[in-house]
C-alpha positions as CSV (number, residue, x, y, z in Angstrom):
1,X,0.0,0.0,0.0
2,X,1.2,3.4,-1.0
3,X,0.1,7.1,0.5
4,X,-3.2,7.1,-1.7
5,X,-4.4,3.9,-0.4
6,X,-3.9,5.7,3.2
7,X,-6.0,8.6,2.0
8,X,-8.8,6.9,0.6
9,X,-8.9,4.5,3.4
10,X,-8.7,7.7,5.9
11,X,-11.7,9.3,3.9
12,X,-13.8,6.4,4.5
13,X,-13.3,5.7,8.0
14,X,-13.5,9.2,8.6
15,X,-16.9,9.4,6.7
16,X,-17.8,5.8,8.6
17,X,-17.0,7.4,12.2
18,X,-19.5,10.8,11.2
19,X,-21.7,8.4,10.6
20,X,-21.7,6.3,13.3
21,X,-21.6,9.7,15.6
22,X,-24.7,11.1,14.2
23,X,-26.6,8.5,13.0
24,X,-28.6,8.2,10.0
25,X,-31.8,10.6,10.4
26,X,-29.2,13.0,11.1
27,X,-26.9,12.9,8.0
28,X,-29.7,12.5,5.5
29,X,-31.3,15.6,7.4
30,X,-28.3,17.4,7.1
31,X,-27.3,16.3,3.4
32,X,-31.3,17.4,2.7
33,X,-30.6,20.6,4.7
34,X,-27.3,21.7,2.9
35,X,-29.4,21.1,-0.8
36,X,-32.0,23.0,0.5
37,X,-30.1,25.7,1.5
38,X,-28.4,25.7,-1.5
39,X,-31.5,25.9,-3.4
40,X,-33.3,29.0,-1.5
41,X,-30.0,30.9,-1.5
42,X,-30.1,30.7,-5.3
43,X,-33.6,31.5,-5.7
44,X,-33.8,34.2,-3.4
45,X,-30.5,35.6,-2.9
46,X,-31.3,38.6,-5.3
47,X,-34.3,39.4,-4.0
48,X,-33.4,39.3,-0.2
49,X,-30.1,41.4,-1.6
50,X,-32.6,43.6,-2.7
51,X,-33.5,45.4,0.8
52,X,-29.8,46.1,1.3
53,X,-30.1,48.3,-1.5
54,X,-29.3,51.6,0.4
55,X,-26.9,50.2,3.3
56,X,-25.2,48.3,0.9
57,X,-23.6,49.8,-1.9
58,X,-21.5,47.4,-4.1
59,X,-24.2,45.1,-5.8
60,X,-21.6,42.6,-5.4
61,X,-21.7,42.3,-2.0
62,X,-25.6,42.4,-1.6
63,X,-25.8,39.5,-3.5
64,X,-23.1,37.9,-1.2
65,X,-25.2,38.9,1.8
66,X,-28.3,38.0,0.2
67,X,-27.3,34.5,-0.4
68,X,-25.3,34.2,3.2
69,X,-28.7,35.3,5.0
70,X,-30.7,32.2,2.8
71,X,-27.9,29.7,4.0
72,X,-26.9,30.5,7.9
73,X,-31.2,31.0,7.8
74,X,-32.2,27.7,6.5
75,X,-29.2,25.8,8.3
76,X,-30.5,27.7,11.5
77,X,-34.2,26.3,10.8
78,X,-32.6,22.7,9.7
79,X,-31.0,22.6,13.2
80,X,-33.6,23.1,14.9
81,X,-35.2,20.0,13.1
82,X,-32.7,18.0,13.2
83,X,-32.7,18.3,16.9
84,X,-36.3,17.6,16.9
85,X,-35.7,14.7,15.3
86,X,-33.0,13.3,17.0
87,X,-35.2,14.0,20.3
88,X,-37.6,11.6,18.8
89,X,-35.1,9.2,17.5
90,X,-33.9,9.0,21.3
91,X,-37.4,8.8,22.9
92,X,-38.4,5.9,20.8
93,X,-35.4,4.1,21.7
94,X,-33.9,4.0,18.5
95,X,-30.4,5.3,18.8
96,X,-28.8,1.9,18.0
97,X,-30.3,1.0,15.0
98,X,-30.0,5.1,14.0
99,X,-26.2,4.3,14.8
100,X,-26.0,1.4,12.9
101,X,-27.7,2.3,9.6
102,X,-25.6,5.9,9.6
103,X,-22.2,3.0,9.8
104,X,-23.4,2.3,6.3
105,X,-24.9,5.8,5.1
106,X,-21.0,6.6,5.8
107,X,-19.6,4.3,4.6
108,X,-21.5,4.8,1.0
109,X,-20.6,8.7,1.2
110,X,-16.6,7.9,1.8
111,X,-16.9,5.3,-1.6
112,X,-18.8,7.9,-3.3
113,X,-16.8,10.7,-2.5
114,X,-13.1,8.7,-3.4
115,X,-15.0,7.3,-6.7
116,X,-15.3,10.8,-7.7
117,X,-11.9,12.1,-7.0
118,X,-10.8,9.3,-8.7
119,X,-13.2,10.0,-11.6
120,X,-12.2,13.9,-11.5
121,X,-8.1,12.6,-11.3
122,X,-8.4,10.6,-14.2
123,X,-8.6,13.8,-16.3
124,X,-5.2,14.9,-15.3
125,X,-1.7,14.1,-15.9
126,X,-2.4,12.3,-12.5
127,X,-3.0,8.8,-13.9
128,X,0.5,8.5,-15.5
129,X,1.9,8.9,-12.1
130,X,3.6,5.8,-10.4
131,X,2.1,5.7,-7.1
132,X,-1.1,5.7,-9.1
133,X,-0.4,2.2,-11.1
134,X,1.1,0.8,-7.7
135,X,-2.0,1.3,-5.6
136,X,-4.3,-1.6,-4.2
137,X,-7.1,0.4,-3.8
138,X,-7.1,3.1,-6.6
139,X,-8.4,-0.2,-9.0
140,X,-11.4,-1.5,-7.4
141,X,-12.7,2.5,-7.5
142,X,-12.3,2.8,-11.3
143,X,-15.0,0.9,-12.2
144,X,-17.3,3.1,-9.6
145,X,-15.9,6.2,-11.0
146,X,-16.9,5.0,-14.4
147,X,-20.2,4.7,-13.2
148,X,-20.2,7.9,-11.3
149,X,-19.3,9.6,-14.9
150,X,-22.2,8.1,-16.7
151,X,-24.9,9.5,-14.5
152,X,-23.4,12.9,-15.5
153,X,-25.3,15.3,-17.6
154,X,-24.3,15.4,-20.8
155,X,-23.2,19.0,-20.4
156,X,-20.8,18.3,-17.8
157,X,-18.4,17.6,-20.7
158,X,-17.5,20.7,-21.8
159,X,-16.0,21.3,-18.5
160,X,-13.7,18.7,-18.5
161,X,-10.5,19.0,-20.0
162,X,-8.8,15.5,-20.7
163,X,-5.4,14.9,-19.6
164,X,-2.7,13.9,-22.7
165,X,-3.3,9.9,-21.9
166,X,-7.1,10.7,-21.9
167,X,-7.0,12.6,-25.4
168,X,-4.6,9.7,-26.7
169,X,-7.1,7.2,-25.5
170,X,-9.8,9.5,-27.4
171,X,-8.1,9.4,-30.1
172,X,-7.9,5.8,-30.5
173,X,-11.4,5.8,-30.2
174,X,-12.4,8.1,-32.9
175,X,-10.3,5.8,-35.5
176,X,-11.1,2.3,-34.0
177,X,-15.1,2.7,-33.4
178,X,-16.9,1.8,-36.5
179,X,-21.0,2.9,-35.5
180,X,-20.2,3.4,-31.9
181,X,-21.9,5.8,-29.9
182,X,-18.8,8.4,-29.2
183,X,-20.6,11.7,-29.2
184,X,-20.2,14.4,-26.3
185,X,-20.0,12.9,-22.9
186,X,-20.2,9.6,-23.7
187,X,-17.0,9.5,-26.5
188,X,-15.1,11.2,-22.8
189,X,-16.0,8.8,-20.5
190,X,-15.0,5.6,-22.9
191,X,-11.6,7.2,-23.5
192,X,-11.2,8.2,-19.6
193,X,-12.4,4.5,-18.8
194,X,-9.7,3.5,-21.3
195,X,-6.9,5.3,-19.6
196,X,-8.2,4.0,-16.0
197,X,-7.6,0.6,-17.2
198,X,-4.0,1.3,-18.1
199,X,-2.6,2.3,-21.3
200,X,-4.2,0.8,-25.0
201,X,-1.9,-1.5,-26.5
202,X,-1.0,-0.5,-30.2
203,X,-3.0,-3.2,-32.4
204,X,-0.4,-5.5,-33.9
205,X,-0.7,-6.7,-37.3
206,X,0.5,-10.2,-38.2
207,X,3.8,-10.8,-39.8
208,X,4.3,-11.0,-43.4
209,X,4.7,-14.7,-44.4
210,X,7.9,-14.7,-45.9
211,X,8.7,-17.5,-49.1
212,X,11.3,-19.4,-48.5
213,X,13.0,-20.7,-51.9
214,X,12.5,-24.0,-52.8
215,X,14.8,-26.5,-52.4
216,X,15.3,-28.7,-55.0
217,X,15.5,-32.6,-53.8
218,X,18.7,-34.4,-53.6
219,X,19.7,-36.3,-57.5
220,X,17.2,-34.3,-59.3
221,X,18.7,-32.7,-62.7
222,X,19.2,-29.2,-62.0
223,X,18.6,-26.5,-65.3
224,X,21.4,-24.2,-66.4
């Protein structure tokens, strides 16, 4: 095992141990809290920046404020429900089980998390690195990050910008895929899935049969 496999196995015990601390009501309130919050600060930022029009002069900074004031507010109200809930939780004497099923809600958020590093990593220069070959754990999260990729909109391509082995990979692709599906998003993730599995071997054509010349037998009458 190398440094990486120490980092992805500290990412997932440490995600294992939050969830084992909270419990699952708990993170999935919070992970529904933080999108929430997300979502109201972009949809009323503006118009809460709005009443800071004359204490606030750089429009900039209202709509800083504006969506600040939407997050600390809804993560103040999500609190309070959380705590709600975890009073419940508690009452009905279902901390263990809470416990327990946040083990594996953790667990599931640290594989998550590493499968999309490694999906992000294997856009960069990163993946002809050594200590990225000679990991143990790096492999069994390629295929995951694979997957990750293809739930990705579309879109999301024209954000990513392959490494050099990725575009080789590409590439390869565009000349060796006769009717395949390599348009957009999809033509990126085969080539980055390519270069995960390790460099594409150059196709090698059979040798040429070469004529050896014929031999005439042993007392036959040879011809001037």
């Amino acid at each position: 095992m190398n440094w990486a496999d120490y980092v992805i196995a500290a990412v997932i015990a440490i995600s294992v141990l939050i969830g084992l601390w909270r419990g699952l009501v708990a993170e999935v309130l919070s992970l529904a809290i933080w999108i929430g919050s997300i979502w109201v600060a972009w949809a009323f930022g503006p118009t809460v920046a709005g009443y800071f029009d004359h204490s606030i002069h750089t429009p900039e900074l209202r709509l800083v404020t504006g969506y600040g004031l939407c997050i600390v507010g809804m993560l103040i109200v999500g609190a309070l429900v959380n705590a709600i809930f975890h009073r419940l939780v508690v009452g009905a004497g279902l901390s263990g089980p809470d416990r327990a099923l946040g083990v594996l809600f953790g667990f599931a958020r640290g594989v998550l998390l590493v499968a999309l590093m490694v999906f992000l990593l294997g856009f960069t220069a990163v993946v002809r690195e050594p200590w990225w070959h000679q990991s143990l754990l790096l492999p069994q999260f390629q295929g995951v990050a694979v997957a990750v990729g293809q739930h990705l909109p579309a879109s999301t391509g024209r954000y990513l910008h392959p490494s050099p082995e990725v575009s080789d990979s590409l590439s390869r692709l565009k000349t060796g895929a006769e009717g395949a599906d390599l348009s957009g998003m999809r033509r990126l993730l085969d080539a980055q899935a390519a270069t995960l599995r390790g460099p594409l071997a150059a196709p090698t054509s059979p040798a040429p049969a070469t004529s050896s010349p014929a031999v005439a037998p042993a007392g036959a009458p040879s011809h001037p």
